[in-house]
N, C-alpha and C positions, 0 to 999 in steps of 0.2 A: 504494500500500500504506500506508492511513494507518493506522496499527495504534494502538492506544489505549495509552495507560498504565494496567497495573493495579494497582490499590489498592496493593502493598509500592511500586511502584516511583515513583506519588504521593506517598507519605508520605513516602520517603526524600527526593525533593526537594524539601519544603517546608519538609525542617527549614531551622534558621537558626542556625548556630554550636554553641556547646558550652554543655552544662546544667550548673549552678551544683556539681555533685558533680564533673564531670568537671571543672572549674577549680579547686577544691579538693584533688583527687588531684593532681591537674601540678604548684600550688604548692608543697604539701606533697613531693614529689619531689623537686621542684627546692632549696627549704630544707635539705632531709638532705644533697643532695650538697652545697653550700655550705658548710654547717657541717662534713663530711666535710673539705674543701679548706680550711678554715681553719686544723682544731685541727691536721691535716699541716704546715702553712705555721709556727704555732707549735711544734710539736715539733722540724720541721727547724729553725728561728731559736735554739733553745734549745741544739740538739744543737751548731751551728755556736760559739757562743759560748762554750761548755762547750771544746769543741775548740782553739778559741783560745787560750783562757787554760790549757790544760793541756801547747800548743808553748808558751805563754811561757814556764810553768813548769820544762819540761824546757830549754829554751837555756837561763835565768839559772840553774839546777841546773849543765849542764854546764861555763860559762864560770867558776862556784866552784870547781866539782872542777878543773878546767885551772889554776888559780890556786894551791890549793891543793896542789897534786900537785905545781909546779914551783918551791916555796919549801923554805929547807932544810930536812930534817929535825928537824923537835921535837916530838916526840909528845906531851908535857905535856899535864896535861891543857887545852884551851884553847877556849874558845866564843866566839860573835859572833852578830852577826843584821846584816841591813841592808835598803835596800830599792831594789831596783833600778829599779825601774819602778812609775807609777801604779798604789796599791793589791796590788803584788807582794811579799811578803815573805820572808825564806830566812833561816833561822838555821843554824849549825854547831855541831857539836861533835868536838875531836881528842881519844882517848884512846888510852893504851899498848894492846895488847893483847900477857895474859901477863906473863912475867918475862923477855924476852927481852936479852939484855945485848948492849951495843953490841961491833961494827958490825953486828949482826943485828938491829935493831930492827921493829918492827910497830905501827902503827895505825891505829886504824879512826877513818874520818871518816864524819861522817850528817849527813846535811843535809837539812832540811826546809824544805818550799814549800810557801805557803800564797798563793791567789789569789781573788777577788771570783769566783763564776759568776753567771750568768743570771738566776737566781731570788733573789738578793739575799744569799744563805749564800756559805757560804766553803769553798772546795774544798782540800785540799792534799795532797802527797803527798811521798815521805821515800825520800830516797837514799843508801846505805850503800856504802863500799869500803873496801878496805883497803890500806894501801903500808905497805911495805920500804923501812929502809934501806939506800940503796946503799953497801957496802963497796969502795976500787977506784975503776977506772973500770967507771962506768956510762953 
């Protein structure tokens, strides 16, 4: 049964690889997803560093207020800054709140953090509480 090959099924085997469009369309395919996985790989990189420096932010925040909170009572008004860490900085301010007359005293402390991000600007953000003083044992 030598049965011939007809003309579609000639033609199809003589091709020889792929025509200068269809290598074109692949490239071009394969470029989009690339660039796709790139600007991802930068935005995760930026998102992670951004992330970083906003735990920094909040520890060196928290270990002021723990400092702050366990020094005596003196609401006056009183500020500072300092810098705890490469490029970290935190400043404070104590003030009375009210006319409250001693042993009932109230002040509010805020404290602001300012850190280096990603993009070369500078991110910071501002923390507010307030304390009592303790009349007594406390």
């Amino acid at each position: 049964m030598g049965a011939e090959l007809g003309p579609p099924m000639a033609a199809w085997r003589d091709e020889r690889g792929m025509t200068l469009i269809e290598v074109l369309i692949a490239i071009t395919i394969l470029v989009v997803g690339i660039l796709a996985l790139m600007n991802s790989v930068t935005a995760g990189y930026l998102s992670v560093v951004f992330s970083g420096g906003q735990s920094t932010a909040t520890e060196v925040g928290r270990q002021l207020f723990e400092q702050l909170r366990n020094q005596p009572f003196n609401p006056g008004p009183a500020t500072g800054s300092d810098s705890p860490a490469p490029g970290v900085t935190r400043s404070w301010t104590i003030a009375t709140v009210g006319a409250t007359p001693s042993p009932n005293g109230l002040a509010r402390i805020t404290l602001t953090v300012t850190w280096p991000s990603g993009s070369g600007a500078t991110q910071s953000t501002t923390f507010e509480t307030l304390r009592a003083q303790c009349a007594g044992n406390c």
